[in-house]
N, C-alpha and C positions, 0 to 999 in steps of 0.2 A: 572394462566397465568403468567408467566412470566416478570419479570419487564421492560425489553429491549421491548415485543412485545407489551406489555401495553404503553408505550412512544412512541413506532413509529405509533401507532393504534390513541393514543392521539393527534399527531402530522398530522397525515394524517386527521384527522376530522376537525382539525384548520386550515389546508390549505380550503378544501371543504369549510367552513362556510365564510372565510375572503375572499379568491379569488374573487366571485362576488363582494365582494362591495370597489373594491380595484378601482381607477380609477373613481368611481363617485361623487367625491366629487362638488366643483363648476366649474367644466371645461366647456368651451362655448360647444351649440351644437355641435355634431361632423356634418360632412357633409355627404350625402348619398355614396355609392359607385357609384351608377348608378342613373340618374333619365329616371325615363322614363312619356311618354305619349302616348294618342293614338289620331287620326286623323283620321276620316269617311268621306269620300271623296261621297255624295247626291247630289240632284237635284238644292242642295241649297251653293252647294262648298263644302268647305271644314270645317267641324262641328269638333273644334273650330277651329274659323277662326285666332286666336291668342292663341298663347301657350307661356308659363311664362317655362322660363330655369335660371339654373343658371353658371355664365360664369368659365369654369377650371372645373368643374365635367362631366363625359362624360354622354353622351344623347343617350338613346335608344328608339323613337318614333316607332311605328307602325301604318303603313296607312293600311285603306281599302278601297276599293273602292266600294260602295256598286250601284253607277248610271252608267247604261252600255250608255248611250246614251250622249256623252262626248268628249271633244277633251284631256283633263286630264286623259290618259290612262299611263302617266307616269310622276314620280315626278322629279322635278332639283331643285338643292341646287348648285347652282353655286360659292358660294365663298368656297364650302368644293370638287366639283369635283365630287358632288352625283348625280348618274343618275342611276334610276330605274324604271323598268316597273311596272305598277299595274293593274296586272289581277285582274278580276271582283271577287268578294266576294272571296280574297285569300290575308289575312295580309301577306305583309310586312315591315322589319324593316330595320329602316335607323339608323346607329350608328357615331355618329362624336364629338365631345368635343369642346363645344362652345368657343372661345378663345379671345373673346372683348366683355364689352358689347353693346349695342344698338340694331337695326332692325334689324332679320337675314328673309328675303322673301325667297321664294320658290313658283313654278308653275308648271305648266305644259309646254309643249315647246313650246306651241304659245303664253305664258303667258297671256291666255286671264281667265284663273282661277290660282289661289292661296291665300296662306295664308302666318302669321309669324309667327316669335319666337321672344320672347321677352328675351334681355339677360339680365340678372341685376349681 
């Protein structure tokens, strides 16, 4: 082999072993890209009836509705402008980036069911 293909062969294996551990030194957690959760929309509301976010990473919840007999046949998030229907056993996802933290509520449009999010 050759001395030059022998040195860049050498060199390309030293890239491959150090790359991974380049960056992990003591760095804080990194933050997720996306968090998500999910929300079962029962007999019994909305299961859980509180959800933990964290505030600046964007949220991707998915609802389902799984109780036909309901006036919660659609979700509102009114400090973010979300309004969405939720057909019977058919996830959807609600995407928004929570942007304070404290109580973020959400209902149904008679708000006589809901739940929250908790921002921290």
């Amino acid at each position: 082999m050759k001395p030059f293909r022998r040195v860049v062969l050498s060199l390309g294996l030293v890239c491959l072993t150090v790359t991974p551990l380049v960056g992990r030194g003591d760095s804080p957690r990194r933050r997720p890209r996306v968090q998500e959760a999910s929300v079962t929309l029962t007999e019994k509301g909305y299961q859980p009836a509180t959800v933990r976010l964290r505030r600046g990473v964007p949220a991707r919840i998915t609802f389902l509705r799984q109780f036909a007999v309901t006036c919660a046949t659609e979700i509102i998030l009114e400090e973010y402008n979300i309004r969405r229907e939720l057909p019977i056993n058919q996830p959807v996802v609600v995407e928004f980036t929570p942007a304070k933290s404290g109580t973020l509520e959400y209902s149904c449009s008679m708000k006589m069911v809901g739940g929250t999010f908790r921002i921290q």
